[in-house]
C-alpha positions in Angstrom: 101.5 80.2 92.9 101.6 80.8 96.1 98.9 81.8 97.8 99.2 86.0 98.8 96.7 86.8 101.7 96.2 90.0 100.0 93.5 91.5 98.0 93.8 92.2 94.4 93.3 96.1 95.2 96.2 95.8 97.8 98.2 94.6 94.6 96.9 96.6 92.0 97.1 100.1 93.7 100.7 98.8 95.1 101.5 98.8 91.4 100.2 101.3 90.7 101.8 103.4 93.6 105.2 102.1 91.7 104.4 103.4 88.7 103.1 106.9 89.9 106.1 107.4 91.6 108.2 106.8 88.6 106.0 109.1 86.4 106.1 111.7 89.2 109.9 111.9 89.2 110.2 112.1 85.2 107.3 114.7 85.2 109.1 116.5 87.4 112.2 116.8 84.8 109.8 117.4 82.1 108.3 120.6 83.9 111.9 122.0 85.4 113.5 121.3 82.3 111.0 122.9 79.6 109.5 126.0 80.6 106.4 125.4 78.0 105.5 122.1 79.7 105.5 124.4 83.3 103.4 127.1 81.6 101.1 124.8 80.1 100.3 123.2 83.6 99.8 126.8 85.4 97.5 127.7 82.4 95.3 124.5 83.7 94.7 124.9 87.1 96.6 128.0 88.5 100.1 126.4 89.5 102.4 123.9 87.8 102.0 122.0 91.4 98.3 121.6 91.5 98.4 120.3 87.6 101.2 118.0 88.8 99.1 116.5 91.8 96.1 115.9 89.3 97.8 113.9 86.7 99.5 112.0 89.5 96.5 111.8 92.1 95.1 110.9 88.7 97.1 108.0 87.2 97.6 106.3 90.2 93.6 105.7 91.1 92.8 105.2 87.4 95.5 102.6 87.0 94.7 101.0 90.2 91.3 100.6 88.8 92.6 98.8 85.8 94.9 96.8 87.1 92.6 95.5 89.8 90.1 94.8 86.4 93.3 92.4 84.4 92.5 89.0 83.8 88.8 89.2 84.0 88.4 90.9 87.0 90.8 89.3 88.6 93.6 91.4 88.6 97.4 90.4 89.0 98.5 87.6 90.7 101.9 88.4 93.1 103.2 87.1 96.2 103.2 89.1 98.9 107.2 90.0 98.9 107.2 90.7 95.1 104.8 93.2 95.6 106.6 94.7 98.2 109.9 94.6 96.0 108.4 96.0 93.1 106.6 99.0 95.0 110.2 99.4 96.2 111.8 99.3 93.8 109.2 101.8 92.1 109.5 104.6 95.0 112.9 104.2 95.1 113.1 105.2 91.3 111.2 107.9 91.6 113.4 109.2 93.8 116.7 108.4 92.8 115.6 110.8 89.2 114.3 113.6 91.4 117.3 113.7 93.7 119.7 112.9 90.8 118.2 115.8 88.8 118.4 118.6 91.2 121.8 117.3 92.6 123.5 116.6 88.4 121.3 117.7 86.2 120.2 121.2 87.7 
């Protein structure tokens, strides 16, 4: 394996950045879509949009956490560009179902 030059909490929290921003785009459907998801997440905290930046905020550090904890404390092993392609790729996802929601599905 090639050798990275970055740490495994540069990885893991790149990750998990990917996979927050997926998450963040389908909760967004979830919530515009069902209006007892949206209720549910004012009842919480006030507003469906503070809920919605806990759960995210959330995720994203907790899985960080754990990814940088895989393989015995290790964490994952990726080259620097794979990283960069997956968190890409990941952002990019999130995106694409936000705007493809409000701009087809609304």
């Amino acid at each position: 394996m090639e050798k990275t030059g970055v740490s495994k909490y540069t990885i893991s929290f790149g990750l998990s950045l990917a996979l927050a921003s997926v998450v963040n785009g389908l909760l967004v459907i979830a919530k515009e879509k069902s209006p007892a998801i949206q209720n549910g997440m004012k009842q919480l905290t006030g507003h469906h949009w503070v809920t919605h930046s806990v759960l995210i905020v959330g995720l994203f550090l907790s899985c960080g956490w754990l990814f940088a904890q895989a393989k015995g404390g290790q964490g994952f092993q990726l080259t620097t560009s794979r990283l960069i392609g997956t968190l890409l790729a990941g952002v990019a996802t999130g995106a694409a179902l936000i705007l493809g929601f409000y701009l087809i599905g609304d």
